[in-house]
C-alpha positions in Angstrom: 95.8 85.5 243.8 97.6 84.1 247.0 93.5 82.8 248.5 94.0 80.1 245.3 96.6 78.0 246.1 95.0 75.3 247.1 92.9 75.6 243.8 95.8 75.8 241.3 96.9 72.9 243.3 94.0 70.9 242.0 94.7 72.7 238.4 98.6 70.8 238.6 96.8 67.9 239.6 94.2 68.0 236.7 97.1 68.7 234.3 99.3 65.5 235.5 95.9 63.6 235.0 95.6 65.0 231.5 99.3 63.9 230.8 99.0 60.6 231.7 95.8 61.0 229.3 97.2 62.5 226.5 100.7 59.8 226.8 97.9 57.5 226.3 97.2 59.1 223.1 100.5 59.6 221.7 101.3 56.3 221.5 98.6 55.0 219.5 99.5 57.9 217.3 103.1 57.1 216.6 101.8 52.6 215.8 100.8 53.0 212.1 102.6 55.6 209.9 100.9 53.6 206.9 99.2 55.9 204.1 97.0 54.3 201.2 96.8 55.9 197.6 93.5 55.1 196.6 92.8 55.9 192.5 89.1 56.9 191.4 88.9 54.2 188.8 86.0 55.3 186.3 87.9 58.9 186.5 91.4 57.4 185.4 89.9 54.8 183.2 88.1 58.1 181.3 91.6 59.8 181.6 93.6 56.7 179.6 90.5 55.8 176.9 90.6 60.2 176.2 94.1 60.1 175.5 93.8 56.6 173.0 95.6 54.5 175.5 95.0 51.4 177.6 93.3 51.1 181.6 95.3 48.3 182.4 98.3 49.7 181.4 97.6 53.1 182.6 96.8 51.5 186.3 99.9 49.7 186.1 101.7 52.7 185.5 100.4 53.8 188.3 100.9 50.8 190.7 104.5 51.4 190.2 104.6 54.8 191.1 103.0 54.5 194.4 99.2 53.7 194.0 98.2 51.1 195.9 94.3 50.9 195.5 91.9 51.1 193.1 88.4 52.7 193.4 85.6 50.1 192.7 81.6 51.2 192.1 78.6 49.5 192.0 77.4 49.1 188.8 73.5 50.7 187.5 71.9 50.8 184.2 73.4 54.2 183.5 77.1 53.4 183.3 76.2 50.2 181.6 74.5 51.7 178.7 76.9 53.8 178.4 79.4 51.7 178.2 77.1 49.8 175.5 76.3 46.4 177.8 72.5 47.3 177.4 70.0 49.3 176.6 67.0 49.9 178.9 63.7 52.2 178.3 60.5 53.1 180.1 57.7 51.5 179.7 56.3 54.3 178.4 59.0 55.5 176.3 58.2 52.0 174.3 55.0 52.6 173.6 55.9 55.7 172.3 58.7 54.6 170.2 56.3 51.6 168.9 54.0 54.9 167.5 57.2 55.7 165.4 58.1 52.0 164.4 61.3 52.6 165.3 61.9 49.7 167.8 63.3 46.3 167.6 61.3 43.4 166.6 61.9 41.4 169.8 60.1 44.8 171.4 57.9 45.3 168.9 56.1 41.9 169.2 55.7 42.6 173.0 53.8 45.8 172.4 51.9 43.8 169.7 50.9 41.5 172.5 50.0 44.4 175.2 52.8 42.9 177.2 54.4 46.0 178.4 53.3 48.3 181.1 54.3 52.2 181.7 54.9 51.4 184.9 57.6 49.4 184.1 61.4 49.6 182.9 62.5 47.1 180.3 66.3 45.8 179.5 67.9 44.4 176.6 71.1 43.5 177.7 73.7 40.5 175.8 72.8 37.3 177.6 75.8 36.4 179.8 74.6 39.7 181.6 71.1 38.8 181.8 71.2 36.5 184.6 73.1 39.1 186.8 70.4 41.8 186.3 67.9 40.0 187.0 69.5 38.3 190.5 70.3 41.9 191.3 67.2 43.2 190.8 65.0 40.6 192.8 67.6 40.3 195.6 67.4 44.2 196.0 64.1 45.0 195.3 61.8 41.7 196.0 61.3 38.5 193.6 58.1 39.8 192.4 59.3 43.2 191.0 61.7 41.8 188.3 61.2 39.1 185.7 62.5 37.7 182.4 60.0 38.3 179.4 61.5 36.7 176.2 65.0 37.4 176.8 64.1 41.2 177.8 64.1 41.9 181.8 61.4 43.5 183.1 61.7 45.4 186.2 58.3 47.0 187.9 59.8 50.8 188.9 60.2 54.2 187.6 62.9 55.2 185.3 64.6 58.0 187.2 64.1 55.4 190.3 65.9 52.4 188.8 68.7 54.2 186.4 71.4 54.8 189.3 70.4 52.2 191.3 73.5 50.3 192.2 73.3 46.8 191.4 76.4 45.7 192.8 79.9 44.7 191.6 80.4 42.7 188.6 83.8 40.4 189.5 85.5 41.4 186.1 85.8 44.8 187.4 87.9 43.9 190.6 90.0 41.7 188.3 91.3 43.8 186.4 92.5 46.0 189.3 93.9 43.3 190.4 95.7 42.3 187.5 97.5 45.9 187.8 98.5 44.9 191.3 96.1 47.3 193.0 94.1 46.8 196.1 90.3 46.8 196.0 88.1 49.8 197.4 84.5 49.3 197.2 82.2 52.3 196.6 78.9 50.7 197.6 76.0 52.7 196.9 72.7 53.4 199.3 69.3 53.4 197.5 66.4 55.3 200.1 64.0 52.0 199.0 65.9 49.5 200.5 64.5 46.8 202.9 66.1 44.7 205.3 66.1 41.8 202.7 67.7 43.8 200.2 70.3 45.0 202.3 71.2 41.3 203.4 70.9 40.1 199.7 73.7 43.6 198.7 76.0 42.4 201.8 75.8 38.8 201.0 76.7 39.2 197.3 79.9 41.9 198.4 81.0 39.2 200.8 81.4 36.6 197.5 83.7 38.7 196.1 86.3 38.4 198.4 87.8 39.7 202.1 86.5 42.7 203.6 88.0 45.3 202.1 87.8 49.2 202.9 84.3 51.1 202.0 84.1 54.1 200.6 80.3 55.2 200.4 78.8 56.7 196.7 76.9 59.2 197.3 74.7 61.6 199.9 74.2 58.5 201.8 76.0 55.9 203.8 74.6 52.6 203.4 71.7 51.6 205.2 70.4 55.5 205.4 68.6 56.3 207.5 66.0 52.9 209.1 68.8 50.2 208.3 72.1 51.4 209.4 72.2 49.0 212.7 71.7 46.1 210.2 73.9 47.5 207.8 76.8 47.9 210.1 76.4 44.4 211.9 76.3 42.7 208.0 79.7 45.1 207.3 81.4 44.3 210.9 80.6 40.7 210.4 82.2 40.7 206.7 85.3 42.3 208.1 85.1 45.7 205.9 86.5 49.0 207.3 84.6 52.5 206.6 86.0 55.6 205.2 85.1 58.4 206.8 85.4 61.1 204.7 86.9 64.4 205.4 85.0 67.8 204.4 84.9 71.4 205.4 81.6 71.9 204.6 78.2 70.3 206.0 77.0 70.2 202.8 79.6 67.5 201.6 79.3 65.6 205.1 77.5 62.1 204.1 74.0 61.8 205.8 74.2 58.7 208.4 77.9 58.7 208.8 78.1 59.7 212.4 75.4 56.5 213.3 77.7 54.4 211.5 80.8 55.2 212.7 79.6 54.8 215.8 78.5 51.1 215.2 81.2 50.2 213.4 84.3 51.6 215.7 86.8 51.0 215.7 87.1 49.9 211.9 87.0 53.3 210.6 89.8 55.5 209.1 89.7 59.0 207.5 89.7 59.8 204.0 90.9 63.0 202.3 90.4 63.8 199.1 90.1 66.7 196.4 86.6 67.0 194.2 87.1 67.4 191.1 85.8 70.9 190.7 89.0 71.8 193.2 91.0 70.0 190.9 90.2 71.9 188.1 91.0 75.1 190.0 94.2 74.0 191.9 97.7 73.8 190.3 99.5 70.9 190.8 101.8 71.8 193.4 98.9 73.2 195.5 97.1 69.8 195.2 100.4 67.7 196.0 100.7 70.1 199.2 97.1 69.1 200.3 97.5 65.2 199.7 100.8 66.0 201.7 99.0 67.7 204.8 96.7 65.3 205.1 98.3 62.3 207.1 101.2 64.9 208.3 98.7 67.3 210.1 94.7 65.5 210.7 96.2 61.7 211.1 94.9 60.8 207.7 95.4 57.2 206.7 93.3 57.5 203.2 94.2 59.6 200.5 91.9 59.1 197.9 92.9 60.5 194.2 91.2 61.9 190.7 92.9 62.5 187.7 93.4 66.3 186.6 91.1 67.1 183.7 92.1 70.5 182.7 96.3 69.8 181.5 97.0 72.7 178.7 97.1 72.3 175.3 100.4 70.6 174.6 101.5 68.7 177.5 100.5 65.1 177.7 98.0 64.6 179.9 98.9 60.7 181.0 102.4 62.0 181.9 101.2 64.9 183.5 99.1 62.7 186.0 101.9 60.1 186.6 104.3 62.3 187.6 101.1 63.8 190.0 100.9 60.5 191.6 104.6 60.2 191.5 105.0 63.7 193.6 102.4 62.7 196.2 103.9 59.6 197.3 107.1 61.1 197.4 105.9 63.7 199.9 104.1 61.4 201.8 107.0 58.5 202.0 109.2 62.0 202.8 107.6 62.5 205.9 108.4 59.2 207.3 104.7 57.2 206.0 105.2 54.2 204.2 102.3 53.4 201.3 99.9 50.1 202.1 97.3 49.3 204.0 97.0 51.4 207.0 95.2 49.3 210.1 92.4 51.6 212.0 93.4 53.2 215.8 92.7 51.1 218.3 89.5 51.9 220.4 91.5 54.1 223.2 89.5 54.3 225.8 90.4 57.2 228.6 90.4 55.7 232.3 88.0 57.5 234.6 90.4 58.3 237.1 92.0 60.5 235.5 88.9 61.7 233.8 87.6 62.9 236.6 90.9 64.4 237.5 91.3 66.4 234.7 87.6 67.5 234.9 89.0 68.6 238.7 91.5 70.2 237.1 89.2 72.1 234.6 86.3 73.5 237.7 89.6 74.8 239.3 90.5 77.2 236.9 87.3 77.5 236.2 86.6 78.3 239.9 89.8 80.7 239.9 88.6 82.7 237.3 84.8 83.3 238.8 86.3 84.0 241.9 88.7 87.0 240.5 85.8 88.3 238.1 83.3 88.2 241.3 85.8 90.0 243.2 85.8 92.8 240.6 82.5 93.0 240.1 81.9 93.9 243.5 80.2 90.3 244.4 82.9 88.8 246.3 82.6 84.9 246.4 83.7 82.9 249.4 86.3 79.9 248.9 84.1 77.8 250.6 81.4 78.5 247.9 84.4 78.2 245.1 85.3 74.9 246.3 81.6 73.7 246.7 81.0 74.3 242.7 84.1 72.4 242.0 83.5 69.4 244.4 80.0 69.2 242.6 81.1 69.4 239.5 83.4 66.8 240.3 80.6 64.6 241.8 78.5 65.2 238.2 81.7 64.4 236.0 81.9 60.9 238.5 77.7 60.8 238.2 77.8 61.3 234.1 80.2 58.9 233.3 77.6 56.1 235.0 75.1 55.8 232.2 77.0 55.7 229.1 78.6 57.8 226.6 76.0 60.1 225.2 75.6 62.8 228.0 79.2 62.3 229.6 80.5 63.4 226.3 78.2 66.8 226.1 79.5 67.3 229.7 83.1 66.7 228.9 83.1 69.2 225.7 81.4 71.7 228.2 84.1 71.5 230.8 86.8 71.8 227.6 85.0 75.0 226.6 85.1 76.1 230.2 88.8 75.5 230.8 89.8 77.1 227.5 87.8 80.1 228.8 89.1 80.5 231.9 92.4 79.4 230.4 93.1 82.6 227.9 91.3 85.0 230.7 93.6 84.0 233.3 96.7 83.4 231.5 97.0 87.3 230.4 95.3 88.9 233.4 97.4 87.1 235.7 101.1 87.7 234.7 99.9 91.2 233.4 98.1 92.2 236.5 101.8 92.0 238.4 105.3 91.9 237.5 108.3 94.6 237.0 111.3 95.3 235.3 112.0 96.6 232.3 109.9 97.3 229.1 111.5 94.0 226.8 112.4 91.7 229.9 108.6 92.2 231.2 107.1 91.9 227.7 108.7 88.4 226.9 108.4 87.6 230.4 104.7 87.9 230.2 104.4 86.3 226.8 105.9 83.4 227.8 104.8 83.1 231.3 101.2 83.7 229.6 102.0 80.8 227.6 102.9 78.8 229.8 99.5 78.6 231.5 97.1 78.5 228.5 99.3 75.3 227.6 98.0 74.2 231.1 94.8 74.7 230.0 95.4 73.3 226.3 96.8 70.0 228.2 93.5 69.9 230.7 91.6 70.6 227.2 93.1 67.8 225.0 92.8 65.4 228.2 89.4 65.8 228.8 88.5 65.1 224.9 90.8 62.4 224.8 89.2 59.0 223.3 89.1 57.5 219.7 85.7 59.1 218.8 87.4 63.0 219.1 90.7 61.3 217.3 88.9 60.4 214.4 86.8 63.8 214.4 83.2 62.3 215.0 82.9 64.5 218.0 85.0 68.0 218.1 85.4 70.9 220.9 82.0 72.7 220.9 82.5 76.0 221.2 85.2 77.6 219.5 83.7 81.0 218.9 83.0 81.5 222.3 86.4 80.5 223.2 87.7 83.5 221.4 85.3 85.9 222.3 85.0 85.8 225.9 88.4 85.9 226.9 89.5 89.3 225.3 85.8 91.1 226.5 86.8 89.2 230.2 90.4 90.7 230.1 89.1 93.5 229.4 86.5 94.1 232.2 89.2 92.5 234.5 92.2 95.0 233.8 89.7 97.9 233.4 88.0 98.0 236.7 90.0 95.0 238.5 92.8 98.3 240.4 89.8 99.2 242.8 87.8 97.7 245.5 85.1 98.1 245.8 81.1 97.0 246.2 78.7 96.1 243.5 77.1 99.3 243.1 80.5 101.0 242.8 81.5 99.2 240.4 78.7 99.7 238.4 79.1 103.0 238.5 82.5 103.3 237.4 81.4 101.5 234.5 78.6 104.0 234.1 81.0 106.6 234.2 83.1 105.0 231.5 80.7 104.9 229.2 79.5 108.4 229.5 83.1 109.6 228.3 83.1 111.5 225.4 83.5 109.7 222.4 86.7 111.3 219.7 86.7 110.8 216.6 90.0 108.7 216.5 89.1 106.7 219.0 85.4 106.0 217.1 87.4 105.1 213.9 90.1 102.7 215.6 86.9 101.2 217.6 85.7 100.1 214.2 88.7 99.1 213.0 89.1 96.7 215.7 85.2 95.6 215.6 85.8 94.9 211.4 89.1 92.9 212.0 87.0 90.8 215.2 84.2 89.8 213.2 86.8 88.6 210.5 89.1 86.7 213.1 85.4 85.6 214.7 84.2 84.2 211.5 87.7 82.7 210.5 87.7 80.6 213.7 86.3 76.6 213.4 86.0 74.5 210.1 83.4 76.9 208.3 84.5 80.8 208.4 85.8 82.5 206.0 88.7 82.0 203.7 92.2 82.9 203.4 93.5 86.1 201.8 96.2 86.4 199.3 98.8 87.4 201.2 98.2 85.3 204.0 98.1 81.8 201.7 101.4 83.3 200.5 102.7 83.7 204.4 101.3 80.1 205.5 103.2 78.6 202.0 106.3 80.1 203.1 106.0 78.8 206.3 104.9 75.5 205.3 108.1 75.1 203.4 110.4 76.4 205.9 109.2 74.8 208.9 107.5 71.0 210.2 104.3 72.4 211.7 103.1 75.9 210.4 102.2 78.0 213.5 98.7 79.6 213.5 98.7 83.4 212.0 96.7 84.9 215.0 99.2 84.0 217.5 102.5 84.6 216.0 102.0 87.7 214.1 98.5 89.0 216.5 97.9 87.7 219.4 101.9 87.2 220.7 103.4 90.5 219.6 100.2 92.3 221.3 100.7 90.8 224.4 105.0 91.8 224.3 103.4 95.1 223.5 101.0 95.2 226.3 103.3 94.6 228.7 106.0 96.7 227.5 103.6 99.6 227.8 102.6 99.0 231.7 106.3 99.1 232.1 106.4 102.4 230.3 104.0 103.7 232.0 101.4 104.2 228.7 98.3 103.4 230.4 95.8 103.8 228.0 97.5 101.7 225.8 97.4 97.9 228.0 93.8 97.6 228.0 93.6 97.5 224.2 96.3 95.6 223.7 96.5 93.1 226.1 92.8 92.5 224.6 94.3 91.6 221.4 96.9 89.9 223.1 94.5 87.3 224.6 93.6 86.4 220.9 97.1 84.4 220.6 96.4 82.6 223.9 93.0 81.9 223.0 94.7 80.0 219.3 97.5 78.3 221.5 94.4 76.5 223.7 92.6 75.7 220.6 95.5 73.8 219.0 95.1 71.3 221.7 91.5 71.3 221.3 92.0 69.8 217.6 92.4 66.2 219.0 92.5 64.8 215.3 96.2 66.9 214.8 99.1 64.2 216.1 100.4 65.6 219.5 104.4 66.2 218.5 103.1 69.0 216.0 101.0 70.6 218.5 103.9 71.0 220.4 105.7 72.0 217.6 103.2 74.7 216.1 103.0 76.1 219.7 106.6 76.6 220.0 107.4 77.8 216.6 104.4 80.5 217.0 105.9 81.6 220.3 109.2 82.4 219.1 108.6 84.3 216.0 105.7 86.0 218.3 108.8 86.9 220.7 110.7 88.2 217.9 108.1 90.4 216.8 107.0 91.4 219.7 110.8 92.5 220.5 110.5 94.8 217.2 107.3 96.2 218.3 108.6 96.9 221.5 111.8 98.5 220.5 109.8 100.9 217.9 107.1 101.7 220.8 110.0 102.8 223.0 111.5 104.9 220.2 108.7 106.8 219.8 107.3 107.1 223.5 110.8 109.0 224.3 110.2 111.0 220.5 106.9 112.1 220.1 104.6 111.2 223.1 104.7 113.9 226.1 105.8 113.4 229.5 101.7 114.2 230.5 100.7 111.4 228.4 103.1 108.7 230.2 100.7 107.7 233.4 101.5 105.9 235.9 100.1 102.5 236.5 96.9 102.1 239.0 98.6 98.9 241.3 96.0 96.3 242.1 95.8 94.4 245.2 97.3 91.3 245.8 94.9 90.0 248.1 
């Protein structure tokens, strides 16, 4: 590894880059440690008129025990019928009812006079809220679509169309969360018919109500989806409202035009977490206070947006049930050091492009280091001249990218991330494993940690060259992470395997050829598909949508989350580490066979250490944390493994079966 010096110089220089990057970062993590409480209001108003008591009471309640928002929607003809403000029908469904004589006389006489049309929807609403409907309606949908006909509004549309449309906020509404002492949240509503005019009309009439305040879109849709949202988010920057961006683990819950319009409305976005309600009827309430409490703790969310529970057994009081809900939430956030208000957005951070391009040095390096050494094994030896002419051109198209704008400099920086983490785990268990002495425990650790110690290079280069508000607030995200823990282990894997002989192309194809024509046993078959089942499941666990969590491991990660600040990642402290002490420990004893496998597994727990820093959402200080916490429970397994491998190499396995150790060349 000596002929790379002058690379892993560059590496250090990459890495001090992505320091001065990621210092950049911390620090705009540590300005706000505000957290708002945001209530669904139709949800807790259903929740107090259920149990016989008052809203306004039942949000002041809450205001004092931590709440500080309430959750405003638009209003539509559905939620005021059924609240008994109106009554609207189809035209059709008149004429039909005329046939029974069972309508009103003020409808009656207009289907006596042929007045009403199927095409048409007709409202009968008390006449303070006439004059609203009917400016909604023409500001939203055109002047010559809605009209008052005898004290019934007439509104040219289908029934299923116009129903849900949202119509926009009546002012009573926010005055009465006010009146509780609760902040205002405005959840406006997109409707796939609106036209430029309507969307300035819905804009204009949210700015009479007030300041900007913080939007959190209702429904599928952000507003403006999917021809208006360049209008939409000039009219929402201009009226000084912030977005919610809402978290979700699932594309089908991700809002359709919310990455256009974060992008046009940055940096006035924050994150939003909350629990649907079909979770809440699942989750108890400690599980759902521990969710609320991870939010802002681990993903930097400022939002925390909160339904009632529904499902409180038969004899316990459901309004006291819920308060003491709210109550346990803010005490967990306001435990870990968040105060409860109105949290102010992160700043734009913008990464310099010095040491961009440094840390994109840094990342063709390793990169370079690591084709060079599996070139060398596979018998296609690669100059350093040719090593250092792919890193000065990648260099020259990290400089060349950044030029235009953001759109293909970002692909190209998540490319080199993948590439570093890559290289990263390969290198960081080949290297210290390919060399070293001593004995079985002092080389095991020493190798764990020196392992370590170099895939939190690459983590650093990783988190540096994704450093920038848009991967903070999750709109972009490392591309790749499948790939980032597949490669490694098959790469180790080739590299120890054939890496102890020189050789030529041919010859090493042929050695691999040879491998492969080795009988197969049939213990060997059966652990070979035990190890394939448990890598599709550790495959499909990695990234936001995998699998879920067993039993006993939700019961492991609780116990951890209670005991410690940052929970480390299962796959590194009780895999990946432990595998790695082991693999080590077994070069020094001489158990051949044994390193390959294991130092395979081994490169799994590197592989999760580089990925932590690839979550650039997760505040920096409990990266750290979950890296160190995972490294020395990994060591203290991987000591008890060791210890019990010795035991029973001296007991049970013969002095035939203990091998010596091919050495590789140093060159």
């Amino acid at each position: 590894m000596r002929r790379y010096g002058a690379l892993a110089g560059v590496v250090a220089l990459g890495v001090t880059a992505a320091l001065v990057l990621l210092a950049g970062r911390w620090q705009v993590e540590r300005q706000d440690r505000t957290v708002e409480v945001i209530l669904d209001g139709p949800a807790w108003q259903e929740l107090a008129v259920r149990e016989g008591g008052s809203p306004a009471a039942l949000f002041a309640a809450l205001r004092a025990r931590g709440a500080t928002s309430v959750a405003v929607y638009e209003r539509t003809l559905r939620n005021l019928q059924r609240q008994g403000r109106l009554a609207y029908f189809g035209g059709g469904d008149l004429l039909a009812l005329a046939r029974a004589e069972v309508l009103a006389p003020q409808l009656r006489e207009m289907v006596a006079a042929g007045a009403v049309r199927p095409e048409a929807v007709y409202i009968v609403a008390d006449q303070a809220l006439r004059p609203w409907l009917l400016e909604a309606f023409r500001g939203i949908l055109g002047p010559a679509r809605a009209r008052l006909r005898g004290g019934v509004v007439e509104v040219v549309g289908s029934r299923d169309d116009l129903e849900d449309l949202g119509l926009g906020f009546l002012p009573a509404d926010l005055a009465a969360a006010r009146r509780a002492g609760l902040s205002v949240v405005l959840r406006p509503r997109n409707y796939r018919g609106l036209t430029a005019s309507g969307l300035a009309w819905k804009l204009a009439a949210m700015q009479r109500l007030g300041p900007g305040s913080t939007l959190v879109f209702d429904g599928a849709d952000v507003l403006g989806y999917e021809r208006l949202v360049v209008e939409a988010a000039r009219g929402l920057r201009a009226g000084g409202y912030r977005m919610a961006r809402i978290e979700v683990f699932t594309v089908r819950r991700k809002q359709r035009g919310e990455d256009a319009l974060t992008a046009r409305m940055r940096p006035a976005v924050l994150r939003l977490f909350s629990v649907t309600p079909e979770e809440m009827a699942t989750l108890s309430p400690p599980a759902i206070v521990e969710k609320f409490r991870r939010a802002p703790l681990e993903r930097n969310i400022r939002l925390l947006y909160l339904r009632p529970l529904t499902n409180t057994p038969a004899g316990v009081d459901a309004v006291a049930a819920n308060l003491d809900l709210v109550v346990r939430i803010a005490g967990s956030v306001r435990g870990l050091g968040f105060s409860l208000g109105r949290p102010r957005p992160l700043p734009d951070l913008q990464p310099g492009l010095l040491p961009l391009v440094l840390a994109a040095a840094g990342a063709l390096a390793l990169g370079a280091i690591a084709l060079g050494e599996i070139a060398r094994v596979a018998g296609v030896p690669l100059r350093p001249a040719s090593l250092w002419l792919l890193v000065a051109a990648g260099v020259v198209l990290t400089t060349a990218a950044a030029l235009p704008g953001d759109g293909f400099f970002l692909l190209w920086r998540r490319l080199l991330a993948l590439g570093a983490a890559v290289a990263g785990a390969t290198l960081a268990v080949y290297v210290p494993l390919d060399r070293g002495g001593g004995g079985p425990l002092r080389r095991g650790l020493a190798v764990l940690w020196l392992a370590s110690g170099i895939s939190a290079a690459a983590g650093v280069l990783v988190a540096g060259l994704l450093s920038g508000w848009s991967f903070m607030l999750a709109v972009h995200t490392f591309v790749g992470v499948k790939a980032a823990h597949v490669l490694p282990p098959l790469l180790v894997g080739f590299l120890l395997a054939f890496g102890g002989e020189a050789g030529d192309a041919r010859s090493t194809a042929r050695r691999i050829w040879q491998w492969l024509d080795r009988p197969l046993r049939l213990q060997y078959a059966v652990v070979t598909v035990l190890v394939a089942i448990a890598a599709v499941m550790l495959l499909f666990r990695s990234g936001n949508f995998g699998l879920p969590v067993f039993g006993p491991e939700v019961r492991l990660r609780q116990a951890l989350e209670d005991l410690l600040v940052a929970r480390p990642r299962t796959k590194e402290f009780l895999i990946g580490h432990p595998a790695l002490v082991l693999a080590a420990g077994a070069a020094a004893l001489r158990l051949r066979a044994w390193v390959v496998p294991l130092a395979m597994v081994g490169v799994v727990g590197q592989a999760g250490l580089i990925n932590s820093f690839s979550h650039i959402h997760t505040p920096l200080v409990l990266v750290v944390l979950r890296t160190l916490y995972a490294l020395l429970i990994g060591s203290a397994l991987g000591t008890a493994a060791l210890v019990v491998l010795g035991r029973v190499v001296r007991r049970v396995v013969p002095a035939a079966a203990v091998q010596p150790a091919a050495p590789v060349a140093d060159d």
